[in-house]
NULO-898101 format. One record per residue: residue in one letter; x, y, z of N, C-alpha, C, O, CB in turn. Coordinates in pm, whole numbers, padded with zeros to 5 digits, always signed. Atoms other than C-alpha are relative to their C-alpha. Glycine has a CB too. Layout:
N
AXYZXYZXYZXYZXYZ/...
# end
This chain:
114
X+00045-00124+00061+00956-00907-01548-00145-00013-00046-00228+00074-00023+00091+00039-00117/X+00126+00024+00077+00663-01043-01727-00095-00063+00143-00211-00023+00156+00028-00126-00153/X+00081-00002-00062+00540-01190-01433-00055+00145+00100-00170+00190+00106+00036-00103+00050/X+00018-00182-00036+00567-00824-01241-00135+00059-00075-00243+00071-00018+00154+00107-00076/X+00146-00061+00107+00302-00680-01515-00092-00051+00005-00199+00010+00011-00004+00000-00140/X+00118+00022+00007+00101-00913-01519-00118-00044+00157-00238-00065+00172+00019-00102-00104/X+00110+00032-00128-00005-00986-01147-00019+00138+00001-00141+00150+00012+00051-00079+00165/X-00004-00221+00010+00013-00554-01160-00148-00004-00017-00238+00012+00066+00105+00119-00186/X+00152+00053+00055-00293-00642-01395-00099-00030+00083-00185+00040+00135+00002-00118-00073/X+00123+00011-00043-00481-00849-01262-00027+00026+00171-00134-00016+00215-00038-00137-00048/X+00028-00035-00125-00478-00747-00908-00060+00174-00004-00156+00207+00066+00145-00029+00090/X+00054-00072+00032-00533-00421-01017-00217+00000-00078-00308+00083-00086+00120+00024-00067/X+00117+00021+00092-00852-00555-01216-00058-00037+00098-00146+00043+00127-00003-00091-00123/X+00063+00082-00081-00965-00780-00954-00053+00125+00117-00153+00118+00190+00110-00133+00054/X+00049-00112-00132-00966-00428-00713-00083+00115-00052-00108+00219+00009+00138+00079+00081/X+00054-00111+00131-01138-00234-01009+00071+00147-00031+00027+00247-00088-00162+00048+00035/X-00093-00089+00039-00860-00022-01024+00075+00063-00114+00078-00029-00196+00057-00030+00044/X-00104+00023+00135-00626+00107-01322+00146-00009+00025+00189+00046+00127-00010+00121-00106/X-00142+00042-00046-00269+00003-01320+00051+00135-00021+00042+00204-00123+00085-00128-00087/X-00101-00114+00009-00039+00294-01192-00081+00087+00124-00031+00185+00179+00013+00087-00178/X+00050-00081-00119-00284+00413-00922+00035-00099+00114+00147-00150+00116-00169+00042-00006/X+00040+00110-00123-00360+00182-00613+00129-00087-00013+00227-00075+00061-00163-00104-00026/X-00085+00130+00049-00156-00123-00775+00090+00050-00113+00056+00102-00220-00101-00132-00060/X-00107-00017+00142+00152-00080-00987+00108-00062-00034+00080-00170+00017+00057+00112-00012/X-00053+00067-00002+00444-00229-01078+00127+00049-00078+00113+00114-00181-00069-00090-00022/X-00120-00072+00046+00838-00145-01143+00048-00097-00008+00044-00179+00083+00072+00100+00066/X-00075+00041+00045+01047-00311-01357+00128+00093-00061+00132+00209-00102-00065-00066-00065/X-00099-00104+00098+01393-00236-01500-00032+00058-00124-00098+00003-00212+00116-00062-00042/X+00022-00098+00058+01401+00064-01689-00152+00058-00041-00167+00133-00138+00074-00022-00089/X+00129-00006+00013+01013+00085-01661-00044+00018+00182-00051-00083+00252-00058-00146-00094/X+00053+00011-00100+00886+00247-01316-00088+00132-00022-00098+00218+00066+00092-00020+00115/X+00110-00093+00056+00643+00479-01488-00121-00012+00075-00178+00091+00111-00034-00027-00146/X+00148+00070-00038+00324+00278-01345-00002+00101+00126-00088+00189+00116-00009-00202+00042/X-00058-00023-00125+00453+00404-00985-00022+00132-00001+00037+00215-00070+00142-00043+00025/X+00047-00140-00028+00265+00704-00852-00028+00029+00164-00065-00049+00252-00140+00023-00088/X+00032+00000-00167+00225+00823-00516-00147-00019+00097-00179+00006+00213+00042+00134+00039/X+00148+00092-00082-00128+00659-00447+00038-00099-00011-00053-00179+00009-00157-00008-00053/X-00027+00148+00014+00070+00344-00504+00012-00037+00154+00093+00003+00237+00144-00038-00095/X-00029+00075-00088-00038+00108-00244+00078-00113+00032+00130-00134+00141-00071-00017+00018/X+00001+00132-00020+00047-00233-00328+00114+00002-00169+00072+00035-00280-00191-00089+00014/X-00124-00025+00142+00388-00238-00616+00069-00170-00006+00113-00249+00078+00173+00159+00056/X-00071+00183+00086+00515-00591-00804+00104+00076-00051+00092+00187-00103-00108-00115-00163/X-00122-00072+00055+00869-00522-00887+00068-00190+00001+00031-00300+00043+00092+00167+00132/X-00104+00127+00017+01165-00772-00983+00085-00010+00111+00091+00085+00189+00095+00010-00125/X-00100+00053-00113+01420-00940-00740+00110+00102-00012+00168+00138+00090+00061-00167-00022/X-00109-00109+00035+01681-00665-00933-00068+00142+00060+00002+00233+00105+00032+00010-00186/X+00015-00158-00047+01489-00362-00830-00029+00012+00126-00019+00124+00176-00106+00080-00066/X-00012+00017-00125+01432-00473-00500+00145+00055+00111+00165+00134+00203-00021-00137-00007/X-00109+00021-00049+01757-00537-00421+00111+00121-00040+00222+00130+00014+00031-00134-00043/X-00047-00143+00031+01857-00170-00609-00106+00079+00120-00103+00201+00129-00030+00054-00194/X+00110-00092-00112+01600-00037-00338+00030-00038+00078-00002+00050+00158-00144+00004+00013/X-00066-00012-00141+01770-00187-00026+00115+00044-00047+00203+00066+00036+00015-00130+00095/X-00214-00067+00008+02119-00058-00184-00019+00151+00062+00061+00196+00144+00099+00032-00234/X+00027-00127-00010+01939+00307-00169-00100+00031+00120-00136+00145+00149-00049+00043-00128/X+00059-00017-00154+01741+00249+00166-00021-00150+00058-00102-00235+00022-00164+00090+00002/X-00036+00130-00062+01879-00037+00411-00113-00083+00043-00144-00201+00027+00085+00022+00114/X+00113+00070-00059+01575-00035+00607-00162-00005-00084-00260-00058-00032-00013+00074+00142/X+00126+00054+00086+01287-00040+00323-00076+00130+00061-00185+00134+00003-00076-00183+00036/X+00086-00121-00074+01131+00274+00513-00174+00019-00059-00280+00041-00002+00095+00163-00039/X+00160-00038+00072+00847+00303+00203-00087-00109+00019-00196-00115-00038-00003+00025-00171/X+00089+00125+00045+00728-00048+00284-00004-00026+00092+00097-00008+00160+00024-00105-00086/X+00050+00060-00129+00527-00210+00578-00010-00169-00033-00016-00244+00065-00161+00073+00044/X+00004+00139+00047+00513-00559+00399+00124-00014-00112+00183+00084-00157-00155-00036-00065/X-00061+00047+00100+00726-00757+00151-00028-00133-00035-00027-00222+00050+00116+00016+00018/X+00054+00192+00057+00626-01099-00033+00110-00037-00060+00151+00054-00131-00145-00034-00135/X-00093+00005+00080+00895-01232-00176-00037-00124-00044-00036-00225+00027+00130+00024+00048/X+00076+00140+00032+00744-01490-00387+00129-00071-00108+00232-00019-00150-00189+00030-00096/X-00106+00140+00129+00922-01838-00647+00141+00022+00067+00254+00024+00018+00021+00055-00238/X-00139+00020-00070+01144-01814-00343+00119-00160-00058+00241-00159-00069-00057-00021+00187/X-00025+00136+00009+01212-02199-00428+00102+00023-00121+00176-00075-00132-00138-00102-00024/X-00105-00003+00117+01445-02078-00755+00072+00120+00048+00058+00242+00048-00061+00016-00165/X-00146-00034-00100+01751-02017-00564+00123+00055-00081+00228-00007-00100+00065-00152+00078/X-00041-00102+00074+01885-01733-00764+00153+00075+00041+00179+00001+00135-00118+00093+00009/X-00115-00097-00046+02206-01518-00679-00089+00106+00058-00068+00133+00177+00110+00061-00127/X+00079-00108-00083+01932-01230-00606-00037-00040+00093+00008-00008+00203-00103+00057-00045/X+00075+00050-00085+01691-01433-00458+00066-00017+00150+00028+00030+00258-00043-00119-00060/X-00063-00005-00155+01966-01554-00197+00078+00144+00011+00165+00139+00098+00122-00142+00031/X-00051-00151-00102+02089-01166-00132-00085+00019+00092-00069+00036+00213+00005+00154-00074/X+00094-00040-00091+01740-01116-00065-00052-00042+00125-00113+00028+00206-00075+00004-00052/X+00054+00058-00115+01668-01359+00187+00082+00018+00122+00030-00007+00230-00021-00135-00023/X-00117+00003-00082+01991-01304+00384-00037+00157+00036-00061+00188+00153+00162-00044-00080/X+00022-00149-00029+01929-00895+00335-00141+00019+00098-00150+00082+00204-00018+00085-00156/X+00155-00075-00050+01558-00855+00431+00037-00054+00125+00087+00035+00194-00178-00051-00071/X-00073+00036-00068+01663-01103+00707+00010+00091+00122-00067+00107+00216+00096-00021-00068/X-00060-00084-00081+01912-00846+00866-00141+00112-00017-00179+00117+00100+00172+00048-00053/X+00069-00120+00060+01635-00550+00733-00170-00047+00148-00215+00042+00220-00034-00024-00252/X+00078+00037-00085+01357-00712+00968+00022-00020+00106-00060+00002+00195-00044-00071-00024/X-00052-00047-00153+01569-00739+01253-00011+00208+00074-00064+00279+00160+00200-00054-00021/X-00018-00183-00022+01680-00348+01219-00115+00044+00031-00142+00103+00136+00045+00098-00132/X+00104-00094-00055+01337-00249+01159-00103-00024+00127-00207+00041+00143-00080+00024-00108/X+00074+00027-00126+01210-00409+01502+00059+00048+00076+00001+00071+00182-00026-00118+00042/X-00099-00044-00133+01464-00289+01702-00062+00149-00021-00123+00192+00076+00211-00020-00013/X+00028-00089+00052+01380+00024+01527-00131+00068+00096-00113+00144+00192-00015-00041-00137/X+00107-00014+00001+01032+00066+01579-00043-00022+00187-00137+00033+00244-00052-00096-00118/X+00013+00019-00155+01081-00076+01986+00080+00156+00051+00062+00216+00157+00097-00171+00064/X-00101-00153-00116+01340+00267+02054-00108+00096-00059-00157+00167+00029+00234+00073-00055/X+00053-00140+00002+01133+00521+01881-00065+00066+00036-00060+00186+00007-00025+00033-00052/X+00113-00056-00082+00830+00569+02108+00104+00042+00106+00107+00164+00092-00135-00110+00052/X-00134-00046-00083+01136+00631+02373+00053+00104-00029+00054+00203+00044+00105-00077-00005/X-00083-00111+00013+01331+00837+02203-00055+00120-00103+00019+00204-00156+00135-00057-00045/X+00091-00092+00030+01026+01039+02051-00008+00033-00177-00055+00134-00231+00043+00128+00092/X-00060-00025+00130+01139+00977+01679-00101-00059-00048-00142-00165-00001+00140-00048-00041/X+00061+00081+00145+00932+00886+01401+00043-00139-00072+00145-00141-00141+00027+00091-00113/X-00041+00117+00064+00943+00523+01280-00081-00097-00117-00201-00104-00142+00023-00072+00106/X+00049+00048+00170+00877+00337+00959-00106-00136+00073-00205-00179+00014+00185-00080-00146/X+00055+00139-00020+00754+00022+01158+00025-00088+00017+00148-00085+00023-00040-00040-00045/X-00109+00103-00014+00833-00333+01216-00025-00063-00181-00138-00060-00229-00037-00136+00160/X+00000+00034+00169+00882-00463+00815-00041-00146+00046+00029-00216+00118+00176+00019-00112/X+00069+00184+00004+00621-00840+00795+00119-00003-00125+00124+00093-00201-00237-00051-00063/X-00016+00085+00105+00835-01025+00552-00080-00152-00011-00085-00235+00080+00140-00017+00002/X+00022+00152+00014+00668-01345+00388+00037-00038-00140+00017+00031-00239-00153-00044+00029/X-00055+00066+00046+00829-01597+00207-00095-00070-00105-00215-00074-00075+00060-00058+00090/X+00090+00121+00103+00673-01827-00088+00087-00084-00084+00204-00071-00120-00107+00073-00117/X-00105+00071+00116+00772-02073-00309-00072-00062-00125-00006-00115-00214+00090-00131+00069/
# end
């Protein structure tokens, strides 16, 4: 949580931005920051993982970092197993829709850290 806010900060600072435009960041019961110029959002492993419950394939997001992978969490391992399947889908995805003339979210980069 606390880390969430504070990279929000300074990445926000570092882009001369103010937090809640460009750069923002959602935590539980706190996703106020989060406006629709939000490019670049720091959230927790819990709201993540409440945001693939409510969209499988991540649709709002072209990247994901999933960083302090190395503390092998109950979330942490949903997430790695979920995005996973979620990066398959959205390639397969993104290969039929020029075909079948549909609109597609993209192929989802996941990267890992620890």
């Amino acid at each position: 949580r606390v880390a969430a806010i504070a990279m929000a900060q300074r990445v926000a600072h570092e882009l001369n931005t103010p937090v809640g435009g460009t750069v923002a960041y959602q935590v539980r019961y706190d996703s106020s920051s989060v406006g629709k110029d939000c490019r670049i959002k720091f959230m927790t492993d819990g709201v993540l993982l409440r945001e693939v419950g409510q969209d499988l394939l991540l649709q709002k997001y072209s990247a994901i970092v999933l960083d302090e992978a190395h503390e092998r969490g109950v979330n942490t391992d949903l997430l790695l197993g979920l995005l996973s399947r979620v990066v398959q889908l959205r390639a397969r995805a993104a290969e039929s829709a020029p075909a079948a003339g549909a609109p597609s979210a993209g192929p989802l980069k996941l990267i890992i850290m620890s």
